[in-house]
N, C-alpha and C positions, 0 to 999 in steps of 0.2 A: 313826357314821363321819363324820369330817368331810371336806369336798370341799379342795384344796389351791387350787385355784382359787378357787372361792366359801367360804372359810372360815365364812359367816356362817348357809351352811345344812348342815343335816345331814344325809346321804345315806341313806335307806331303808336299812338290815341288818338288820331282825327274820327272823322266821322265814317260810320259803314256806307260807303253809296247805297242811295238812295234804291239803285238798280241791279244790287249784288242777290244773288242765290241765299237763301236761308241755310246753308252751307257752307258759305263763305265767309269768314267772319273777319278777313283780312281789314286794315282799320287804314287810314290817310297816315303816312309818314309825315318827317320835317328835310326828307333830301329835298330841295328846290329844284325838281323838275321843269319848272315855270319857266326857264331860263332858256332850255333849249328848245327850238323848232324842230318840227318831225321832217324824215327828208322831203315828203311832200311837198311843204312850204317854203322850204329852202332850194327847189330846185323843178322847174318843171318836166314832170314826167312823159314819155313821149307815145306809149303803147295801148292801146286799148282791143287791140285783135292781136294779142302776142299769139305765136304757134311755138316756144319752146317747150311749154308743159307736155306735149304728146309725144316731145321724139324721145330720145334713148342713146346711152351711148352705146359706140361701137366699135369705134378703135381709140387711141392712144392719141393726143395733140404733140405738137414740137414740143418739148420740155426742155425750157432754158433756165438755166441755174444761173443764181445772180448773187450767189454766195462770196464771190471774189470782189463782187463791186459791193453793191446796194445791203447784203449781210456786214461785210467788212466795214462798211462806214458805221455800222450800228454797235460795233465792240468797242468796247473799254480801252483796249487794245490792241489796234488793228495788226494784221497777221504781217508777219516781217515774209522777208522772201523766199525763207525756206519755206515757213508754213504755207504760203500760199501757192508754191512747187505742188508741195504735196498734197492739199486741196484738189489744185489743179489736176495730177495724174489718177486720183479718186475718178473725178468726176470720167475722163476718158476710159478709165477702168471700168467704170459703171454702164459705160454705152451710150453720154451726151453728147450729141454732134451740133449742137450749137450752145456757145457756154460768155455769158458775160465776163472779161476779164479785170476789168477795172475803169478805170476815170483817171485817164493818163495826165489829163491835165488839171487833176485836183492835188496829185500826189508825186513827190522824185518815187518812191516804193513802187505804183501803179505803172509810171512812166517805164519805169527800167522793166518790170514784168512783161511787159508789151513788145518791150525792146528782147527781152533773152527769149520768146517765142518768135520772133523775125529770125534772130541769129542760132536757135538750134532748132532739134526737131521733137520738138514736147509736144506741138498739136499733128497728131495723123493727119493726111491729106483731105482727109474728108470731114472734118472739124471748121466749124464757122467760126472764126474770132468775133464777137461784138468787143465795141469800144466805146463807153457811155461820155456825153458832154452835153455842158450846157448850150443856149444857142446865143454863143457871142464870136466875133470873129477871133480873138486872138486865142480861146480857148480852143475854137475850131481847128486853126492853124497848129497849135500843140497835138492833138487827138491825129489830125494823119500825119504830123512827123512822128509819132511813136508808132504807126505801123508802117513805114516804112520797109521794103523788104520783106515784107512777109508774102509766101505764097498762096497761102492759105484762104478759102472766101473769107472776107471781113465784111462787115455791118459796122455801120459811124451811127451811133445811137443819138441823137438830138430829142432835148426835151424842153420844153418851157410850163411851167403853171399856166391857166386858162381861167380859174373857176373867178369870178365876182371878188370875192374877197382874196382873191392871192392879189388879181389886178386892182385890186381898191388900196390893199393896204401896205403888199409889198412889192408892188413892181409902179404903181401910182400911173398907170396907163389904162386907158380906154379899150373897147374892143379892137376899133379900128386901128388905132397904135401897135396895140398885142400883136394884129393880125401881121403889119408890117415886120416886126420884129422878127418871130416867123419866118417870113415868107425870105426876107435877108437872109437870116441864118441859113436856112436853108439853098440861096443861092450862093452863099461861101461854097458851103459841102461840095454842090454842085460844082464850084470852079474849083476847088483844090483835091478834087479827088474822083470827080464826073468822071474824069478816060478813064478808072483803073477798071478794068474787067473785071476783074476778082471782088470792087466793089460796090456795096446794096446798102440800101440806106433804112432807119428807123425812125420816128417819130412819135414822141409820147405829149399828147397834152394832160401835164401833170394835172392832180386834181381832175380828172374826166368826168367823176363819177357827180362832180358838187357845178358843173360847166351845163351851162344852158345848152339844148343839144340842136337846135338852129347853130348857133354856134361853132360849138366842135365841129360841128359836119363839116362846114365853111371853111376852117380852118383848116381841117384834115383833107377835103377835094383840094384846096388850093395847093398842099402838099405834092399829094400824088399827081396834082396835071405840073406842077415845076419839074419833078422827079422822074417824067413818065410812065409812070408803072405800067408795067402790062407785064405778062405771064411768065416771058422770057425774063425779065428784070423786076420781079417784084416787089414793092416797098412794104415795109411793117407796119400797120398802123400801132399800136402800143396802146392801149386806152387803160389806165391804172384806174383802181380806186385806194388812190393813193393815204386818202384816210376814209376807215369803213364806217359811214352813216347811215345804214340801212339795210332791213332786211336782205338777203339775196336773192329776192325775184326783183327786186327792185334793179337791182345792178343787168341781172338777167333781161328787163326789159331796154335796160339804155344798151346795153349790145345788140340786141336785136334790131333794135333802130337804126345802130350804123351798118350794120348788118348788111337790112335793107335797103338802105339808103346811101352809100357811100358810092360815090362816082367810080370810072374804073375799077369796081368789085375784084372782077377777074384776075385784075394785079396788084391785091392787096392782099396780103396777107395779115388775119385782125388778131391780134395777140392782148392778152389779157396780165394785169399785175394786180392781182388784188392783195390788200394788207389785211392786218384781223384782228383791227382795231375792236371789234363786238364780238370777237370769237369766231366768228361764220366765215371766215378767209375760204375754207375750202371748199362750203357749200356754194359760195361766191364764182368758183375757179367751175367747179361743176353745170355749175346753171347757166355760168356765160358759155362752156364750152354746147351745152344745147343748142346755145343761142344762135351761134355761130362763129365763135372764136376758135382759132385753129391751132394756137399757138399759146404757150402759158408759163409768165417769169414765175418765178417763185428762188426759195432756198432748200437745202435738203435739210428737212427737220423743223425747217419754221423759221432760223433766225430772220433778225430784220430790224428794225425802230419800233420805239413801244413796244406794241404786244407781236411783233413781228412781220417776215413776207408769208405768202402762203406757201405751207407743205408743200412740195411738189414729190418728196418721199410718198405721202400718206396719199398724195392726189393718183400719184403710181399705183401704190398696190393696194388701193379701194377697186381702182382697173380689177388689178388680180384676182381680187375676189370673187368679179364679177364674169372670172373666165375670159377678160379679153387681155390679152399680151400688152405689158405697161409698155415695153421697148429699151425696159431698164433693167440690168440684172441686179439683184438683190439678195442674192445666196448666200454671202456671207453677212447679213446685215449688223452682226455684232460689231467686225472689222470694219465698217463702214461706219457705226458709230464711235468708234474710238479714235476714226481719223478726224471725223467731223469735232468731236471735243478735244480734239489736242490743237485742231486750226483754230477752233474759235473760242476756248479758254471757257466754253459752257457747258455744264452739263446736262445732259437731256434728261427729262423728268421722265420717275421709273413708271408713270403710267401713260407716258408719250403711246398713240397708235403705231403698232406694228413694233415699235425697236426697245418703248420702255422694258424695266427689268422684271416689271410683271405682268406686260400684256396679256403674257399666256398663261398666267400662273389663278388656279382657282385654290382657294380656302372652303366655302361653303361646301359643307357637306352634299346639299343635294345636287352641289356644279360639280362636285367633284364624282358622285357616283353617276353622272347622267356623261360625262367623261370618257369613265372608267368604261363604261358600258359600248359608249359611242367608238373608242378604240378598239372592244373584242369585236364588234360588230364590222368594223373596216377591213380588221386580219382575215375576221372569219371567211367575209365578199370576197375580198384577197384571193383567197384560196380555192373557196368554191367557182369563181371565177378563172382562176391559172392562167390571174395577172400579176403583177409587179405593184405592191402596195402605192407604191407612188405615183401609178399611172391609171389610179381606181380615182372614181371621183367621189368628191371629200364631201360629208356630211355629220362629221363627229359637232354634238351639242356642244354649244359654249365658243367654240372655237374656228371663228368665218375664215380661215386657213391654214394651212399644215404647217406648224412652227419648222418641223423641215425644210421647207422651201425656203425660209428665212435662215439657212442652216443652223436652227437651234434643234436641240436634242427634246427629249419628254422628260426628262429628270425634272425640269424647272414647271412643269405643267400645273401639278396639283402639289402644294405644300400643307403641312399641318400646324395648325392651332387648337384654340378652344373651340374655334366656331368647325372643325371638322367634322365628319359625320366617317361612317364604315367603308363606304366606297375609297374614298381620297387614301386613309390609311391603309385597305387592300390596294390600292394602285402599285405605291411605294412600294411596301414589302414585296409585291407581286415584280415590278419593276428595277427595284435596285438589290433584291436578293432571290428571286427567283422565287418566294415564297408564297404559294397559292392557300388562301384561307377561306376553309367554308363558312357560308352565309353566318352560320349562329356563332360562330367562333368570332368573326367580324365586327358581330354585335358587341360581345362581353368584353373583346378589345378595344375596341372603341370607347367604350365607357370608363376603362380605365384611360386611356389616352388623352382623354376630357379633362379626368381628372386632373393628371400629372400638368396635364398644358396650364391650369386653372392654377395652379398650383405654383409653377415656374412663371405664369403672364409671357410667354414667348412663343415664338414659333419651335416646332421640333423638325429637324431633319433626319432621312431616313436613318441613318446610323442610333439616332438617340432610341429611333421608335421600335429599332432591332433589337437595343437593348433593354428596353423598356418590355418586350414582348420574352425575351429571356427571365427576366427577372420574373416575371408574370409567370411563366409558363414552364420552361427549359430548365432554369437553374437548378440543380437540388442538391444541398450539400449532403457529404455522404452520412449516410442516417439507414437505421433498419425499420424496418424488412429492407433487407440486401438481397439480392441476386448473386449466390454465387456462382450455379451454373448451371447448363441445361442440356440436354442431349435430345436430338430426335432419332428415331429409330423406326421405319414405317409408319405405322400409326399410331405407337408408343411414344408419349414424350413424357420426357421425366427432369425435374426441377426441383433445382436445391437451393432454400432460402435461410439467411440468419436472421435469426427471432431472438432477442431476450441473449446473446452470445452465444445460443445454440443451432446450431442448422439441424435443417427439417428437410427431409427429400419428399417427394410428393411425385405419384404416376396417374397417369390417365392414358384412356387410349381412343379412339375416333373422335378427337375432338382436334382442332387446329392449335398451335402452340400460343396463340394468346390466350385463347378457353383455356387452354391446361394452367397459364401463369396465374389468370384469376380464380380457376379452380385451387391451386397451391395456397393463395391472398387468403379465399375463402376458410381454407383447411385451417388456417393457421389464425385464423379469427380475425381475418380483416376481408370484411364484407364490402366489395365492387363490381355495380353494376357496368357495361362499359356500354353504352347506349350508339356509339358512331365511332368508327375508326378511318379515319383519310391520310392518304399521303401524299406528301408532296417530297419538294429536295430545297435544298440552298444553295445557292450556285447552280453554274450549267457546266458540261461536258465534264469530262473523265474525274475531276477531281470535287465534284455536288456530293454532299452526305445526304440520306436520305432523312427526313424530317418525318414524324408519323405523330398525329392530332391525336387526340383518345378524349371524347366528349364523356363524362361517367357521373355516376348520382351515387351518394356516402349517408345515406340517411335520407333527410330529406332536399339535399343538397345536390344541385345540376353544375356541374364545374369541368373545367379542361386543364388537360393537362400534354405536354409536349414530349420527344425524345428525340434528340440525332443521335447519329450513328453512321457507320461505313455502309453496313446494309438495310434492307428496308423491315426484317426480321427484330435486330436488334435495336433500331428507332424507337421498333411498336413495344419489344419489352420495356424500354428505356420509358417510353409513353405512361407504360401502364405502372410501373412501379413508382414514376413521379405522382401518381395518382396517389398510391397507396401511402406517400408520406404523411 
């Protein structure tokens, strides 16, 4: 069935299964699902007493950033050598002490990059250079002349495809060929770079995730007995899913396998790449790290091919969330996305976790009053505790960490539209002008605030909504009854209004000088009840007018009306006579 609207798609009509819910009323499409096999069938699975469901994390894995190689290959426009300078000095700014730099013998760009960290001093002493290649010998031979010179520990990343069809269709070798090819490359490494002290070796069989895991194991033991690994000199094992076919317990289970099972354990260190090709990259990165992966490539933000590498940003400060130290600072995270989009020519989506430009930003009224609330309630602990608001721990609604620690401000928190509600609008004015508004006042501004939003189709920020709340409330051009002046005297106050171009003096005495200005209102035939009087200010310290509310009934009519002023005296009259307009 075709849609008459979207002609170009075709509207589900198959049959109801047979074994659907009487709620269900979803129908058979015409995508040809039919085509693909589930990972089950495509690959056999190796776990049946998994143990990572029951642990927990607890600390932080290595986090290697693969922004420079494995991201770079994935741009439009791969980063020239400044860009990738300043990528580069990011990433050591941030706190990564093992960082992929490139694929010296894919590129002169990579090669020379490799080269200007030999010859200056861009990596701290304690920074691991990796240097990715494939495994052929003359490639090999390329990949340790470009680190040449460097003091720094280095990692020579070797990887080859493993899975059935990389070996069926594009490399046209058998296991036992594969395995050769392998086991050579990896004894190049060995002879052109075995003596250097400074360096350790890595190994990824690409496509891990789609590689029979008899296989891999075989593949990956006979590595680490070439290599030696043991504790003092450990090798990488690398195990990518390099395209994501499958749920992530799925991937969770084939790490646990090698996990288990991988010869010389003690000197391996098992590193994870997952990509996110179905979206799940970092439930993928999480679940292996259960599993037993200790180590985790990724990009900061996600780039990568197709749908990208895994976050290892978001893989960080999910950590944070969870109280445990990512090992990454991330305090400036605005300045960290802007370096990230000026290196790689993209822009991060504004509802990216943690960095987009609305992560923190709630609209709904009742996100925004659950918020609003959740903040007086932190100052309040704050206080009553006679701690440091930042060193209180966090439980504001909506919000699984302190956009501070992220160094963003609360300005960008709660924004208004149509869909706001009272809370979000008291935030704002409470926040960007000091202006505290009682509940009922909240209400009857809100409802105009809907309005006007409804009206414009846009967002308002706080400046429109101040003046929006003037117009409503504050403004009042000059009109009689005037005020022209008033004297206190003990308990005597006495008030002089123009009426009709005549003034009219009015006394009273034990009563406070708003009773007497409504008494004067009164006298002069303008009848005001004034039901609630609040004050507040706008702005803070020495240079704040006072602000004073005056909720009042005119018949049968409940309304508010506003005054500023220098004092809080002449706010309330300012208050009350806007009333009387």
């Amino acid at each position: 069935m075709t849609s008459r609207t979207f002609p170009t798609l075709s509207t589900p009509s198959g049959p109801v299964p047979a074994d659907a819910a009487p709620w269900n009323r979803q129908r058979g499409s015409q995508m040809p699902s039919h085509r693909y096999l589930s990972a089950h069938e495509r690959v056999p699975l190796p776990l049946t007493d998994r143990l990572w469901p029951s642990r927990r994390m607890t600390q932080a894995p290595l986090w290697v950033p693969v922004d420079l190689r494995d991201g770079n290959q994935a741009l439009a426009e791969p980063m020239d050598p400044a860009r990738k300078r300043r990528f580069f000095e990011l990433m050591i700014a941030m706190g990564y002490k093992e960082i992929e730099v490139g694929y010296p013998s894919a590129s002169q760009t990579d090669f020379d990059f490799v080269r200007l960290i030999a010859r200056g001093d861009l990596a701290p002493d304690d920074v691991t250079i990796v240097v990715f290649t494939a495994a052929r010998r003359d490639l090999i031979e390329r990949t340790v002349a470009s680190i040449e010179g460097i003091r720094n520990p280095v990692v020579i990343h070797v990887y080859t495809a493993t899975a059935p069809t990389w070996r069926d269709v594009v490399l046209g070798r058998t296991r036992q060929e594969l395995k050769e090819l392998i086991v050579t490359a990896g004894q190049d490494v060995l002879a052109l770079a075995g003596d250097r002290p400074n360096v350790r070796f890595e190994f990824s069989p690409e496509v891990f995730n789609l590689t029979e895991p008899d296989y891999v194991l075989d593949v990956c033991d006979a590595m680490t007995e070439l290599w030696d690994a043991e504790p003092a000199r450990p090798v990488i094992l690398n195990l990518p899913a390099t395209v994501e076919i499958a749920t992530p317990n799925v991937y969770a289970d084939q790490i646990e396998y090698m996990h288990r099972n991988l010869a010389r354990r003690d000197g391996v260190i098992l590193s994870v790449h997952p990509h996110n090709d179905r979206g799940t990259g970092i439930a993928c990165a999480e679940l292996a790290v259960l599993a037993g992966a200790q180590r985790v490539e990724g990009c900061i933000f996600g780039n990568g091919e197709r749908t990208g590498n895994v976050d290892i940003a978001t893989l960080a400060l999910n950590l944070h969330a969870q109280g445990i130290d990512p090992m990454i600072d991330f305090s400036d995270i605005d300045e960290i996305r802007r370096t990230v989009e000026f290196c790689n020519g993209i822009e991060v989506h504004p509802r990216h976790p943690y960095v987009g430009d609305l992560v923190h930003t709630a609209f709904s009224g009742t996100h925004q009053d659950a918020i609003r609330k959740g903040f007086a309630e932190h100052r309040a602990r704050a206080a009553a505790e006679g701690v440091d608001e930042r060193d209180l721990a966090w439980r504001v609604p909506y919000l699984p960490i302190d956009p501070a620690d992220l160094g963003r401000g609360y300005e960008a928190v709660i924004r208004v539209n149509s869909q706001s509600g009272k809370g979000g609008i008291a935030y704002l004015l409470e926040t960007e002008f000091g202006v505290e508004l009682p509940r009922r006042l909240q209400i009857d501004f809100a409802r105009r605030v809907q309005e006007h939003a409804d009206a414009v189709g846009d967002e308002l920020t706080a400046g429109e909504l101040w003046t929006l709340f003037e117009a409503s409330y504050l403004l009042r051009e000059p009109s009689e009854p005037e005020l022209v002046r008033y004297r206190l005297d003990g308990e005597q106050t006495e008030i002089a209004l123009r009426i009709g171009g005549e003034e009219r003096s009015h006394r009273t005495s034990a009563v406070g000088p708003v009773e007497s200005l409504v008494s004067a209102l009164e006298a002069a035939g303008i009848g005001i009840e004034v039901l609630s009087l609040h004050q507040t200010s706008v702005g803070t310290g020495a240079d704040s007018d006072a602000l004073s509310l005056v909720e009042y009934r005119r018949g049968a009519d409940v309304r508010w009306a506003a005054g500023r002023a220098r004092s809080v005296l002449e706010a309330s009259f300012a208050a009350v006579m806007g009333a009387s307009g």
